[in-house]
N, C-alpha and C positions, 0 to 999 in steps of 0.2 A: 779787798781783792787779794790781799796778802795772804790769809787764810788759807785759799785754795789753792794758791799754790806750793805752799807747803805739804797741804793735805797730797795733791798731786806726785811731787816727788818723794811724800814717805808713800805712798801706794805703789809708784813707778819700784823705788827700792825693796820692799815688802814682793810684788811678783818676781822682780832680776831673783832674791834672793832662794824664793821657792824655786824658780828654774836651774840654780848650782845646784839647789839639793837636790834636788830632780835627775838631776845628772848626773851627782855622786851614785845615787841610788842605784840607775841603771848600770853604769862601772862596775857594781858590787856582786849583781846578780851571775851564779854560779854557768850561765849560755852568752852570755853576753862577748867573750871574747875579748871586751877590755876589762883591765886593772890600773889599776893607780899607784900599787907598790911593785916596788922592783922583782926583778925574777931573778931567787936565788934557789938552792937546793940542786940534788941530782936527780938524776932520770931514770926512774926504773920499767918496765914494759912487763907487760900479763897478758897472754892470749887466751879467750873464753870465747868459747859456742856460741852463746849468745849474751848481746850487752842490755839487752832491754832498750830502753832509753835514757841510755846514761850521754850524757853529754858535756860538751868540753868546759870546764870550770868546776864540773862537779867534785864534793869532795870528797878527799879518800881519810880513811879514821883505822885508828888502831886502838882497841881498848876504848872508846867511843871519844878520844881525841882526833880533834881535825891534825893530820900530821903532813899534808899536801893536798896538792886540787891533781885533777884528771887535765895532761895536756892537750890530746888530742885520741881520738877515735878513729881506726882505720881499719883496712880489711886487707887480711893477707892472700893472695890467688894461688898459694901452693897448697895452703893447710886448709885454706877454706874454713878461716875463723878471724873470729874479730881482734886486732890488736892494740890495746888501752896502754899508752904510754903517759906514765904521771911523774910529777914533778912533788917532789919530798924535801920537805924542809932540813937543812942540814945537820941544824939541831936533834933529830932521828937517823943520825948515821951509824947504830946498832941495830938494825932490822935481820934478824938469822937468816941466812940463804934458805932455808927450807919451811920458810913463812908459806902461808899460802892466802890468796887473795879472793875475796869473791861478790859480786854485785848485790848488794844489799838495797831495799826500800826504808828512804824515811815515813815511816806510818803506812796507813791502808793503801792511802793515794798519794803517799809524797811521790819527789824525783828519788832517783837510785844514785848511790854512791858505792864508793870501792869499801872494801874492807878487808883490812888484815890481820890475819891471825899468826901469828908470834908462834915460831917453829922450835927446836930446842941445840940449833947446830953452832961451834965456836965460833963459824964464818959469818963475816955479815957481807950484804948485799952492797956494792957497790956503784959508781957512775955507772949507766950503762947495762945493768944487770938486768936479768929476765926472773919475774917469779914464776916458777914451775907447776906449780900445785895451786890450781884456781877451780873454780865454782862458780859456774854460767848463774845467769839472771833467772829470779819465777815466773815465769809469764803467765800471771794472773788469769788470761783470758785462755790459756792452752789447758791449763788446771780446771776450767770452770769446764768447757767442753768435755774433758775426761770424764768426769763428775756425770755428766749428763748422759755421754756414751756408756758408761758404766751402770749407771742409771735404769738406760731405756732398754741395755741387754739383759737387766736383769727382770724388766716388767715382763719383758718378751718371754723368758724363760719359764716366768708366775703363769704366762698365759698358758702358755702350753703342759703343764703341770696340770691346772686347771683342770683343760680340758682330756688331759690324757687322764688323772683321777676321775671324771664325771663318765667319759665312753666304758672305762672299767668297772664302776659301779651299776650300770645300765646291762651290762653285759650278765652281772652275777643275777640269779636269785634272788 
């Protein structure tokens, strides 16, 4: 009878144990809203057209270094544009003021993240600062439409060539 109860409490500890991980894990994920390490760095804010579906934890890179996470997502009612305020490791407190920012995709179908491109001014950006020079998100699905409208205006145009060459051939001798 000894036996199984050992087997029992290594099994008992073996799932506890998958379950912390379990929960690290989810902590980790870039929409989750929780973290486990402290919040340091400053704040800097980017308004773009549109965000895609960029969301809060996502991260922002420079030179394809993760250099902060995206803090929150909001919407301004004056400009009528979206406002991505992210939080920057302090460790990158050389960012030029005249950076400019823009919503990039991990891969075909990843999520999107920020990204910044390295301006050439002596000023750098600090707490609090605004990046001025941004570049809205591709939406994938606005591109694919265009494509098609673009497409079907141009079959339409084949058609009536078509037939506007065939009535004039009929027409001749």
């Amino acid at each position: 009878m000894r036996p199984n109860r050992a087997l029992e409490i290594g099994t008992g500890l073996f799932v506890l144990l998958g379950f912390a991980a379990l929960f690290f894990l989810t902590t980790q994920l870039p929409g989750s809203g929780l973290s486990l390490g402290g919040v340091t760095g400053y704040r800097l804010t980017a308004k773009f057209d549109n965000v895609g579906d960029l969301k809060t934890g996502s991260p922002v890179s420079m030179a394809g270094v993760t250099i902060g996470r995206v803090e929150s997502v909001g919407f301004d009612p004056n400009e009528f544009r979206a406002v991505v305020t992210m939080r920057i490791d302090t460790r990158f407190d050389q960012i030029p003021e005249d950076s400019d920012a823009s919503i990039q995709t991990q891969g075909l179908l990843g999520g999107k993240y920020v990204g910044i491109g390295p301006g050439g001014s002596e000023t750098y950006l600090k707490d609090g600062g605004q990046i001025e020079f941004t570049q809205s998100a591709i939406v994938l699905e606005s591109l694919v439409n265009k494509f098609f409208a673009n497409f079907a205006g141009r079959a339409g145009e084949s058609k009536q060539d078509d037939s506007t060459s065939e009535s004039s051939k009929e027409g001749s001798p």
